[in-house]
C-alpha positions in Angstrom: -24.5 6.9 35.0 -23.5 3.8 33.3 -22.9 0.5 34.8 -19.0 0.8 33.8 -18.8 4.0 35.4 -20.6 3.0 38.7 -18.2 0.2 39.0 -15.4 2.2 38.7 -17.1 4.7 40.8 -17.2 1.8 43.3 -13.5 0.7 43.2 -12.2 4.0 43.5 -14.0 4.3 46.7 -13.1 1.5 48.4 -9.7 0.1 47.4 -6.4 1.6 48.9 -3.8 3.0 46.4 -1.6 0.3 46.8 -4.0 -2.2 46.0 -5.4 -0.1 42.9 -2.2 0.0 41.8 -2.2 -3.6 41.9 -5.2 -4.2 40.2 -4.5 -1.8 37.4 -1.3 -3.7 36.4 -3.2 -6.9 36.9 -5.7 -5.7 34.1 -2.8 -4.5 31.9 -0.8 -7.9 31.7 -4.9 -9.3 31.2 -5.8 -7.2 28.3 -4.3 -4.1 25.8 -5.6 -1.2 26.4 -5.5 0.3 23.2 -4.9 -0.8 19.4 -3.7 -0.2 16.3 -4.0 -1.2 13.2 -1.3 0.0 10.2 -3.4 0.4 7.0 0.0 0.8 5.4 3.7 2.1 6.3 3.8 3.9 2.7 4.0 7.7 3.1 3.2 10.1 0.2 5.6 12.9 2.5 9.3 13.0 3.4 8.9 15.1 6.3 11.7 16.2 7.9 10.8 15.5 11.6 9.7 11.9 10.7 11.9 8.9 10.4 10.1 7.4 7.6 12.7 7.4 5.1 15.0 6.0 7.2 12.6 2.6 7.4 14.1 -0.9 6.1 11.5 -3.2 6.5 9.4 -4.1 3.4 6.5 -1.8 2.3 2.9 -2.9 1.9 -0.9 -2.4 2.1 -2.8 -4.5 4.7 -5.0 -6.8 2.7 -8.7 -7.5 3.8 -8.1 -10.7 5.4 -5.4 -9.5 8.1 -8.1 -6.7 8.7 -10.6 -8.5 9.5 -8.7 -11.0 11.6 -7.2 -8.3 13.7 -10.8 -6.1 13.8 -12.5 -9.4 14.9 -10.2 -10.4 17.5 -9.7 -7.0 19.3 -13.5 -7.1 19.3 -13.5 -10.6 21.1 -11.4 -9.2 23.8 -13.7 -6.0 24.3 -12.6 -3.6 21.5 -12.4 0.3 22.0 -10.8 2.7 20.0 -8.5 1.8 17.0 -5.7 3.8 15.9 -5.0 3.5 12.1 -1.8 5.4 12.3 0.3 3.6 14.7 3.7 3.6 13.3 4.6 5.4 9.7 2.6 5.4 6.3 -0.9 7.6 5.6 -3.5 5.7 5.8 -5.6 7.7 2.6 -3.4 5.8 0.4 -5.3 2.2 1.3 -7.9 3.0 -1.7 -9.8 0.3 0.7 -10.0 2.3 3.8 -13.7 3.2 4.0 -14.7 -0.2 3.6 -11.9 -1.2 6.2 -13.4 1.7 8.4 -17.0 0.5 8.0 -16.4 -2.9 8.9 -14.1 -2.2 12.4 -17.5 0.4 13.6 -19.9 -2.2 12.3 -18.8 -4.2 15.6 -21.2 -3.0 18.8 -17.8 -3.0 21.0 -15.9 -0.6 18.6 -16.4 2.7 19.3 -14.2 5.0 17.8 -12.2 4.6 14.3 -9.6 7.8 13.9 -6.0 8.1 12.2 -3.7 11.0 10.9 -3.2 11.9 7.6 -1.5 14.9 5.8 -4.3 14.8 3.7 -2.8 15.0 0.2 -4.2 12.2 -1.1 -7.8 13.1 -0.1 -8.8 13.2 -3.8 -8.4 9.8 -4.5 -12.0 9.1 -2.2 -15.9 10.6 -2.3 -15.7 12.6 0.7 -19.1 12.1 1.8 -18.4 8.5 1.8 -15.3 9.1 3.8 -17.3 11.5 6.5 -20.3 8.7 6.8 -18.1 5.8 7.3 -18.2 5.7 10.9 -14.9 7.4 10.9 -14.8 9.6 14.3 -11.9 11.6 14.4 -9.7 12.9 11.6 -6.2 14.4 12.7 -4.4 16.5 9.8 -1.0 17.1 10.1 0.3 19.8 8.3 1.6 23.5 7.9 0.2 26.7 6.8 2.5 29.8 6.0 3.7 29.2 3.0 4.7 27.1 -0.3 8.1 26.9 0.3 8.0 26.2 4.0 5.9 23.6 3.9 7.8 21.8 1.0 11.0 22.0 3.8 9.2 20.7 6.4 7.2 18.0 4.6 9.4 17.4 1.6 6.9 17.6 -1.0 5.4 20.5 -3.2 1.6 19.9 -2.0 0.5 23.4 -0.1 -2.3 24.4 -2.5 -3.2 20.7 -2.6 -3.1 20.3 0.8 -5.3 23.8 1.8 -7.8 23.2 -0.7 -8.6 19.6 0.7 -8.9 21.3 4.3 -11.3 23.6 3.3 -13.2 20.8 1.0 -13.5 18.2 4.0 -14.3 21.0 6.5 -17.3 22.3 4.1 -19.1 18.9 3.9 -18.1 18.0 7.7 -20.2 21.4 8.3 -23.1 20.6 5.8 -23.6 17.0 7.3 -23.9 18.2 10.5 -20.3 17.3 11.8 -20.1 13.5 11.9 -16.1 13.2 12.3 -14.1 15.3 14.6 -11.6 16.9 12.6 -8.2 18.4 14.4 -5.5 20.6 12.8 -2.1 19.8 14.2 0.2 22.1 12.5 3.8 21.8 12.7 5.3 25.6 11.9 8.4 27.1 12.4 9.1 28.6 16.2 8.3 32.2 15.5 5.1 31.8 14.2 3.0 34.8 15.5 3.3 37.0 11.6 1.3 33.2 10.2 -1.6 33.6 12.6 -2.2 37.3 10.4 -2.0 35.6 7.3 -4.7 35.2 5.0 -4.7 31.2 4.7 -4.2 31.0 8.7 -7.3 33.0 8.2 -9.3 30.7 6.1 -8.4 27.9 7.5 -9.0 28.8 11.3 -12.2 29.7 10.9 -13.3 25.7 10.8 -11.9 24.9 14.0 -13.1 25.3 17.7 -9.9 26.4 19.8 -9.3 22.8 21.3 -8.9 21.3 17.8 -6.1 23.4 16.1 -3.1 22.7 17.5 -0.6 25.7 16.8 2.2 25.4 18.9 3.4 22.3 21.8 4.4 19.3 19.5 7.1 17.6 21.1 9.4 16.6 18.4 11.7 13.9 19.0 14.7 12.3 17.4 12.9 8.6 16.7 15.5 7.3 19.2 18.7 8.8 17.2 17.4 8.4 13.7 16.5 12.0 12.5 19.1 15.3 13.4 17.7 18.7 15.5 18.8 20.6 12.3 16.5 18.6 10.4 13.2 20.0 12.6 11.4 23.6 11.4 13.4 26.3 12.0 13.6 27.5 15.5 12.2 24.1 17.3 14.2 21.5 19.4 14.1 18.2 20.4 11.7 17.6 23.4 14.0 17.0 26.8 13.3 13.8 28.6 10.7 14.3 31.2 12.1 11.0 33.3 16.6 10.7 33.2 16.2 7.9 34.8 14.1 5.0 33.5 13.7 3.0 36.9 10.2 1.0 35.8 9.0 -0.4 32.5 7.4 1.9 29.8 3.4 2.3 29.9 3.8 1.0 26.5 4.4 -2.3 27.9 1.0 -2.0 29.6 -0.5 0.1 27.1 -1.5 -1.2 23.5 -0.4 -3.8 21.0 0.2 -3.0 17.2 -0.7 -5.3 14.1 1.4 -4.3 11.6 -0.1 -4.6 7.7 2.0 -8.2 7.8 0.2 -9.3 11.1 3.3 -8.8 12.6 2.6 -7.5 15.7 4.6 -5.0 18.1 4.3 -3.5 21.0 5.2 0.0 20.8 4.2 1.9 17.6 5.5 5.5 18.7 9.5 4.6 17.6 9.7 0.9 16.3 10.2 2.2 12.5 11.6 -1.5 11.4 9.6 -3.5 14.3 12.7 -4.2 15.9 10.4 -5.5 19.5 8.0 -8.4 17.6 6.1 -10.4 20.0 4.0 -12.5 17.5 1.8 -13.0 14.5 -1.7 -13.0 14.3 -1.5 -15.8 11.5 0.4 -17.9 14.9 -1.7 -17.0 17.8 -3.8 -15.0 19.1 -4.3 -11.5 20.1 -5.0 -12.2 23.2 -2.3 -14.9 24.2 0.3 -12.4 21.9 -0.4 -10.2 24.9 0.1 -12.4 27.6 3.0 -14.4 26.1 6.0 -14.9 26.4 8.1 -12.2 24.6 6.3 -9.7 25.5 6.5 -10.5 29.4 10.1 -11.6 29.1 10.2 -7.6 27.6 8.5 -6.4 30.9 10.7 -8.9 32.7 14.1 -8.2 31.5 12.9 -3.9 31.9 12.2 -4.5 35.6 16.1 -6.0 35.8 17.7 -2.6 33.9 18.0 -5.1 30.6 16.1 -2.2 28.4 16.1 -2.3 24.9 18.5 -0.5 22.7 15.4 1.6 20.6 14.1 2.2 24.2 17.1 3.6 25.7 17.2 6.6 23.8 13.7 7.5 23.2 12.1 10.8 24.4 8.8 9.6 24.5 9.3 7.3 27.4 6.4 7.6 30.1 6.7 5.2 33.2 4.1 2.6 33.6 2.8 3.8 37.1 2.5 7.5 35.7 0.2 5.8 32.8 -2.0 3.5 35.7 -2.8 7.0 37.7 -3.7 9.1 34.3 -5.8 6.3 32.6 -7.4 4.7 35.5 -10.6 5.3 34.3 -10.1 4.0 31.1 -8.5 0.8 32.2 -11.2 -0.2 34.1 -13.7 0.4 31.5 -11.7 -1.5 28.8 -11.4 -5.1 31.5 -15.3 -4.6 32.0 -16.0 -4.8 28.4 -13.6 -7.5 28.6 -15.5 -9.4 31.2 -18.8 -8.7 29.6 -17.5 -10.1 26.5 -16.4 -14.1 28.3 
C-alpha cells in the first residue's frame, strides 16, 4: 500500500465526520482537484444535444505557450489527471495534440492525459503516434444504427467515416498491446434494442469489454435553457434535477478549474459555453492564487447567501458540494498529498 493511501487510510480512522468534512473543504478552497485544458472550442459536429452552435465567444486553437504555462503550473501544484475536453470543441482538430499530449505525461506528477472526441477527424494523425503518446483514455462519442440517424443526431454526414476510424484505432490499440483505454459512449435513439442485432453494432462491439461501451444512461441536459427536448434523439428527455433545491454551493466550486485556449480560466466547464463565470488569466496570476482568489471565493461566498448565478440556476447537472466531499474523499486527499509533497 502506498504512502498516500496509508495516510488516508489513517485519517479515515481517526477523524470524526464532522471534522472530515472540514478538512475536505479546507483542501478544496487549498487546491483544484481536477483540470482541464481546452485544446480548442472548434467542433467539426453540430450535434443536436450540444450547445455548441449556440456559442458567441471567439473561436481558437490553444497555442504552445498557454500549454505549457498551464501544464507546468498544474504540475507545481501536484498535477493529476487532465481533461482536454472541458467545455466544447474536439480536441483531434489541434494538428499539435500529440506533441501537446507528450509534453503534459512527460511531467512525473501527471498521470493520466484523456479527452472525447467524435473521432471524425482521426485521419488527419499517424495513429500509432497518437496510441504511444502517453494518451490514457480515449472516449468516442458517437452513434451506430444508421446513416441518416446519425447525420440527425450529430448534424453531419460522417457514419462510414466515423465506423471505419473505430475499427482502425481499435485494431492497432489491440496489436500494441492496449496502451489507451478506449470507451464507446453512444448516444442512440430510446428504443434501441433492433441496433444491438445490427451488423455494425456487431462489428463494433466486439472491441469493447462491457464497462466501456456505454449504450444506454446519458443524461442529456438542456445546457441551462440553450438547446430544446425536441432537439434530443428520438424518444429521450431531459434528465430531471436530482437536487430542487440548491441549499449549498455546487462541487464545481470545489472541484476543478478550467484554462480556456485564451488562458482565460473558468470554473465550471460542464455548461459555461461563452465563459460567462471568469475568475482570472493565467498570463495575470497564477493557477494557484486564481483558485484561492478573490472571484472565485466571492462565487462560493455569494452561493452560500442564495446569490446563485443565472447559468447556475437552471442547470441539471448541479451536484452539491458535500455530496462531492463524501464520493471523492479518497481522491481529495491524494491530490493535497501530492500537493504537499510538491512545497
Amino acid at each position: 500500500m502506498s504512502i498516500k493511501n496509508r495516510a488516508y487510510n489513517v485519517l479515515s480512522f481517526i477523524l470524526p465526520d464532522k471534522i472530515k468534512t472540514k478538512l475536505f473543504k479546507y483542501i478544496c478552497s487549498s487546491i483544484p482537484v481536477a483540470f482541464g485544458v481546452e485544446l480548442t472550442n472548434i467542433c467539426n459536429a453540430h450535434c443536436s444535444f450540444c450547445a455548441y452552435d449556440l456559442q458567441n465567444r471567439n473561436k481558437g486553437i490553444m497555442n504552445d505557450h498557454v500549454f505549457k504555462k498551464a501544464i507546468d503550473e498544474y504540475s507545481a501544484i501536484g498535477g493529476g489527471s487532465i481533461n482536454l475536453t472541458p467545455t466544447v470543441g474536439d480536441p483531434l482538430l489541434d494538428k499539435d495534440i500529440i506533441n501537446k499530449i507528450r509534453y503534459a505525461i512527460s511531467k512525473d506528477n501527471i498521470n493520466n492525459v484523456w479527452f472525447y472526441t467524435n473521432l471524425i477527424a482521426l485521419d488527419n494523425f499517424d495513429i500509432d503516434e497518437l496510441l504511444t503518446s502517453g494518451l490514457t483514455t480515449l472516449r468516442i462519442s458517437t452513434c451506430i444504427k444508421d446513416r441518416e440517424t446519425y447525420r440527425e443526431i450529430y448534424g453531419v454526414d460522417q457514419y462510414r467515416r466515423v465506423l471505419s476510424n473505430i475499427v482502425k484505432i481499435c485494431e492497432k490499440n489491440i496489436r500494441k498491446n492496449s496502451p489507451v483505454k478506449i470507451k464507446l459512449y453512444l448516444k442512440i435513439p430510446e428504443q434501441y434494442e433492433d441496433i444491438l442485432n445490427s451488423g455494425d453494432f456487431k462489428l463494433i462491439s466486439q472491441y469493447f469489454n462491457q464497462e466501456d461501451l456505454y449504450i444506454k444512461g446519458y443524461r442529456y441536459d438542456s445546457w441551462s435553457g440553450n438547446i430544446n427536448e425536441s432537439d434530443l434523439p428520438s424518444g429521450q428527455k431531459f434528465r430531471k434535477q436530482n437536487y430542487d433545491i440548491k441549499e449549498e454551493p455546487c462541487y464545481e466550486l470545489f472541484r476543478r478549474i478550467h484554462v480556456l485556449y485564451d488562458g482565460t480560466v473558468i470554473f465550471c466547464a460542464c455548461r459555461d459555453l461563452n465563459a460567462e463565470l471568469k475568475i482570472g488569466n493565467i498570463f495575470e496570476q497564477r493557477v494557484i492564487d486564481i483558485w484561492r482568489g478573490g472571484e472565485l471565493s466571492l462565487l462560493r461566498s455569494n452561493w452560500m447567501k442564495g446569490n446563485i448565478p443565472k447559468l447556475c440556476k437552471g442547470c441539471e447537472r448541479y451536484y452539491p458540494v458535500s455530496a462531492f466531499y463524501y464520493k471523492q474523499r479518497k481522491n481529495i486527499v491524494r491530490c493535497y498529498l501530492r500537493y504537499l509533497f510538491v512545497r
